[in-house]
C-alpha positions as CSV (number, residue, x, y, z in Angstrom):
1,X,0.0,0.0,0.0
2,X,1.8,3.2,-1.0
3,X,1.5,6.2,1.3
4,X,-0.6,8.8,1.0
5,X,0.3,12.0,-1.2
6,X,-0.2,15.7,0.0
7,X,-2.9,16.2,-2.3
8,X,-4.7,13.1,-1.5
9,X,-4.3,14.5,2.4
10,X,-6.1,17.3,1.7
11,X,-8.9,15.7,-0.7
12,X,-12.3,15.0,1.3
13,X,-14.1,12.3,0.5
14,X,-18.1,13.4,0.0
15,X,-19.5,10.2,2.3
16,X,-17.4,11.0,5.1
17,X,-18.6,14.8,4.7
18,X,-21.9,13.8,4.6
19,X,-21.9,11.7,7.5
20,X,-20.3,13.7,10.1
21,X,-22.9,16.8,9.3
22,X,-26.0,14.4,9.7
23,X,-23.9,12.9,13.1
24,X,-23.6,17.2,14.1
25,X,-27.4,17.6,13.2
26,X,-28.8,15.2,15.4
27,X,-26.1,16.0,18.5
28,X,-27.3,19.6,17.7
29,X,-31.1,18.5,17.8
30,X,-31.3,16.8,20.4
31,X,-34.4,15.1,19.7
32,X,-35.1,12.2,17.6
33,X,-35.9,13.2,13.2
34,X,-36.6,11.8,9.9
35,X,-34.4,11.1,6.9
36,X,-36.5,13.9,5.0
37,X,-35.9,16.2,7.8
38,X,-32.2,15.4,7.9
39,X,-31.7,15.6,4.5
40,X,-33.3,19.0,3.7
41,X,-31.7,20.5,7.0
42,X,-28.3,19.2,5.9
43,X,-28.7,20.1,2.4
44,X,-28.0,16.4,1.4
45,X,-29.7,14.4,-1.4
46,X,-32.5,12.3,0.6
47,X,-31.6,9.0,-1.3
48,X,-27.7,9.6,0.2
49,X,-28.9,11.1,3.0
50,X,-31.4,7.7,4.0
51,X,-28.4,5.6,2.7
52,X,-25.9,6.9,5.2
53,X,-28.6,6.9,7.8
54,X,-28.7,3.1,6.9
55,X,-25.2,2.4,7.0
56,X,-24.8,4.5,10.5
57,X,-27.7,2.6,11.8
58,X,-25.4,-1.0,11.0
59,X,-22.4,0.9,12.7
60,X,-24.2,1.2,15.6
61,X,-23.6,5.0,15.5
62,X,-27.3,6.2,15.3
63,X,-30.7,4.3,16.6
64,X,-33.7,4.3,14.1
65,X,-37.3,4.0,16.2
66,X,-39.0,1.4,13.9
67,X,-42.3,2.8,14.9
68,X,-41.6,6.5,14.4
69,X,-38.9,6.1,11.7
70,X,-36.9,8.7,13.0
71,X,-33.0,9.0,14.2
72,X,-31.1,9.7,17.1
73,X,-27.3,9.0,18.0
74,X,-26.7,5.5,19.5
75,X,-24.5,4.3,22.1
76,X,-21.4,3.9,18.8
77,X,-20.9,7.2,19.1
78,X,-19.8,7.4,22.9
79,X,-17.5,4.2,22.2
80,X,-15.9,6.6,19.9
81,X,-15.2,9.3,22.6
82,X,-14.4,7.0,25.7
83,X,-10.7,7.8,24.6
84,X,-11.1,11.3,25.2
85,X,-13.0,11.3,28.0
86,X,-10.5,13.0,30.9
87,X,-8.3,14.4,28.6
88,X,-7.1,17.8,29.4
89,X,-8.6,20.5,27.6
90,X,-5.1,22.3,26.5
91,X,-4.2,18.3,24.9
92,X,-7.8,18.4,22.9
93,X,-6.6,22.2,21.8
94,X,-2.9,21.7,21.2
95,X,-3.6,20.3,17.6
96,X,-5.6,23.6,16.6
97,X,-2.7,26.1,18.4
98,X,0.0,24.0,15.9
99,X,-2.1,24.7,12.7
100,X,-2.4,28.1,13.7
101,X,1.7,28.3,13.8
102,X,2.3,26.5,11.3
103,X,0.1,28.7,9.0
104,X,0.4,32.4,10.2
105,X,4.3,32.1,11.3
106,X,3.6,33.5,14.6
107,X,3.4,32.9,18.4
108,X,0.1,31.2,19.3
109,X,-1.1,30.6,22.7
110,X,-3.6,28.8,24.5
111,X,-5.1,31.5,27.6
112,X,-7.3,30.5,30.7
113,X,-9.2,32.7,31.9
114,X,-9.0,32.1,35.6
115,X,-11.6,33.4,38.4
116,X,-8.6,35.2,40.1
117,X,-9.4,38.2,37.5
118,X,-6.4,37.1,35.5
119,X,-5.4,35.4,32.2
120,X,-3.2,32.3,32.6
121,X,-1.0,31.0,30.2
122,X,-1.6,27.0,29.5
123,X,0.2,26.7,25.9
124,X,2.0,28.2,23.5
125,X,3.2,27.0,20.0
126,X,5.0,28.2,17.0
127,X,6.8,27.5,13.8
128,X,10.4,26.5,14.0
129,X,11.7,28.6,10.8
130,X,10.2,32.2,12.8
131,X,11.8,34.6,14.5
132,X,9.3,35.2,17.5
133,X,8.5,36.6,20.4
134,X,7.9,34.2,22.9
135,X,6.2,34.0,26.7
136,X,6.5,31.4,29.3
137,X,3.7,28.5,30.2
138,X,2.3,29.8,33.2
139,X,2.9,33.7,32.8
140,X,-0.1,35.4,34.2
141,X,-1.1,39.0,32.9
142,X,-4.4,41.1,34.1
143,X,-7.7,40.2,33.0
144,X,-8.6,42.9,30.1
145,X,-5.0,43.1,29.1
146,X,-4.0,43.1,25.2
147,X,-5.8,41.3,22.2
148,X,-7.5,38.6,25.1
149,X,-8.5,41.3,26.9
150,X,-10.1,43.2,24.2
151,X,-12.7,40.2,23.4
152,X,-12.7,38.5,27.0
153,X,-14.0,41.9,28.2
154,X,-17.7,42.0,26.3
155,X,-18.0,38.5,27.4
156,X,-18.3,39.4,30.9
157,X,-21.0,40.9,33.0
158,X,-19.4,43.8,35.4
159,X,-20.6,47.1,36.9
160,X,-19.4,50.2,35.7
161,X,-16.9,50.3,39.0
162,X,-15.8,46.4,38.4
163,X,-14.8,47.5,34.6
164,X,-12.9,50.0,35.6
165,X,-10.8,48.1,38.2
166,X,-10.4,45.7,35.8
167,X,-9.3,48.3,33.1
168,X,-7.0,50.2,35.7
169,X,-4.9,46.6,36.6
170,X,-3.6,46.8,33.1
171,X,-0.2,48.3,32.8
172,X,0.4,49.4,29.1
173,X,3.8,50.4,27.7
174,X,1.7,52.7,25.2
175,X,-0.9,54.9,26.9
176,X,-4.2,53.1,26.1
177,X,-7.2,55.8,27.1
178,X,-10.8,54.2,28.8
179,X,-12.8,55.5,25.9
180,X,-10.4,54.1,23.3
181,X,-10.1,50.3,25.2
182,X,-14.0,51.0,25.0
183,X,-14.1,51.3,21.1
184,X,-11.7,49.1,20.6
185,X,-13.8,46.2,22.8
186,X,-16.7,47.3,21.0
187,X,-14.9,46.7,17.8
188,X,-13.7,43.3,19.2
189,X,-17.4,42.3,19.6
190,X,-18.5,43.2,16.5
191,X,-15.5,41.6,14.2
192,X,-15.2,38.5,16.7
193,X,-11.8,39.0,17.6
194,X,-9.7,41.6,19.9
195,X,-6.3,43.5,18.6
196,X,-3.9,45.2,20.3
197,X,-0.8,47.2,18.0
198,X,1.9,47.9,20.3
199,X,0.2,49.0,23.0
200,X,0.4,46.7,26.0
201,X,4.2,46.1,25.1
202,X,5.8,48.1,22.3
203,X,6.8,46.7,19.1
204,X,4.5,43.4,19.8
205,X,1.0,42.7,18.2
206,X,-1.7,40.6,18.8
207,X,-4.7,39.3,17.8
208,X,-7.1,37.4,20.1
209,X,-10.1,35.3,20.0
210,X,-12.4,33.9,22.7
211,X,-13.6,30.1,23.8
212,X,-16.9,30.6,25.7
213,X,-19.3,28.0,27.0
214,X,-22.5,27.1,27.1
215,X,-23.8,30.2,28.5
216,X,-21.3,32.7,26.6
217,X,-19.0,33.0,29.9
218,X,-15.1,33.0,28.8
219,X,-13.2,29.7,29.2
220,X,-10.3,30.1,27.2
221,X,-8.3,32.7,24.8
222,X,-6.6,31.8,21.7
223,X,-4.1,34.7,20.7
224,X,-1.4,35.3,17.9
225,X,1.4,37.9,19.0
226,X,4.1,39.0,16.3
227,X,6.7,41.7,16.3
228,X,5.4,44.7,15.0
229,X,4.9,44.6,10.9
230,X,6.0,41.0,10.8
231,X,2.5,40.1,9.0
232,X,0.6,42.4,6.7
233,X,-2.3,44.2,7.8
234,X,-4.6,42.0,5.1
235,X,-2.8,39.0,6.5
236,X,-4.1,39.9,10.2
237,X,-7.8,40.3,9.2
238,X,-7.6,37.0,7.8
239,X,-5.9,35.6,10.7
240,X,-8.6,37.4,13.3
241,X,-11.2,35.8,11.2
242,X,-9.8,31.9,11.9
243,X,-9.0,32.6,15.4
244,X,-12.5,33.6,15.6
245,X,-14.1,30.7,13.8
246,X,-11.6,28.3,15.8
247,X,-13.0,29.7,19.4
248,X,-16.5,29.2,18.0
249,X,-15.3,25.5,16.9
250,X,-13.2,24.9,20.4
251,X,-16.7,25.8,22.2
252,X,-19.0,24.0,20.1
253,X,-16.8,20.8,20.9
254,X,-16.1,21.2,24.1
255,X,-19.3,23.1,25.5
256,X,-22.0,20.9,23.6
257,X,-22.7,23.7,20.9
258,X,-22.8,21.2,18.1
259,X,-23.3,22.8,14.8
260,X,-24.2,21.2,11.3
């Protein structure tokens, strides 16, 4: 059997596609549902749709209700996940934090956001081939400080003397006034991710997305710090936009938001 090429890596096969967003529907759902159901809220051809629904059924990976001929995941599925069952969060992470690196040639690292009004470094991972800044697993900085602080901050539900004594813990190399960290966390909202340009240490940037849970409170940050200019201004957007769609990924997994 020869090995895989890089092109065959990449190249998804449609079955296994199709499978894995009728397994997200019904997680997502909840609730037991027809093929036709399925199939139109997956945007799947019903003939494939009932066919995978068949062949998931023999795999013991969803339950049909003979009487009600309707779906819902079987006991397969949690066979599946008994091996990550315990695992650390940061291991379950780790994998996303490495494609990050690898792709954007920067610093990436894995924040928790701790009860203790403080953001805790877990991880942190990069490409070999950069030249980088780099922080230490377990360095702890204030709560609303740089690009995690800037989206962790509309996460979080504080009085108007609580945000300030938040906002006052930060020490910033570049003078950062309340009514611009306002704008720019109101920014952060909006785009999904929080940025910070050389203002909590000079000459560093970084852009920052939040994990939340269930009920939208903060578990984690993801964040990319560069030196200054290292990666285009373009190149950041597109960067803030993945972060963003990875923390929404990270708490679907982890948090039971399961999306088709």
């Amino acid at each position: 059997m020869t090995e895989p090429t890089p092109q065959d890596v990449g190249r998804k096969v449609g079955a296994v596609v199709y499978a894995l967003r009728i397994m997200r529907y019904l997680a997502g759902q909840g609730i037991p549902s027809g093929a036709t159901t399925i199939a139109r809220s997956t945007d799947i051809n019903i003939s494939t749709c009932f066919n995978i629904l068949r062949t998931l059924v023999t795999e013991n990976q969803v339950v049909i209700d003979p009487e009600t001929k309707t779906y819902r995941l079987g006991l397969g599925v949690l066979e599946l996940a008994l091996g990550l069952l315990g695992t650390n969060h940061s291991d379950l992470i780790r994998p996303e934090l490495d494609r990050l690196a690898q792709a954007n040639n920067a610093l990436i690292c894995l924040w928790l956001v701790g009860d203790n009004n403080r953001i805790v470094l877990l991880d942190r991972r990069f490409a070999s081939r950069s030249v980088r800044v780099d922080l230490p697993v377990g360095k702890r900085l204030p709560l609303f400080a740089g690009a995690a602080g800037r989206i962790i901050a509309p996460t979080l539900e504080l009085t108007a003397d609580e945000w300030r004594t938040q906002f006052d813990r930060v020490e910033w190399q570049k003078t950062v006034s309340v009514e611009q960290y306002r704008r720019e966390i109101q920014e952060a909202r909006q785009l999904g991710y929080g940025r910070d340009n050389g203002q909590l240490f000079v000459g560093i940037d970084s852009i920052a997305s939040v994990v939340t849970n269930d009920l939208g409170q903060p578990r984690y940050g993801i964040s990319a710090i560069t030196l200054a200019g290292q990666i285009s201004e373009e190149s950041m957007r597109i960067l803030g936009i993945d972060l963003r769609d990875t923390g929404e990924r990270i708490g679907n997994a982890l948090f039971g938001r399961a999306k088709v």
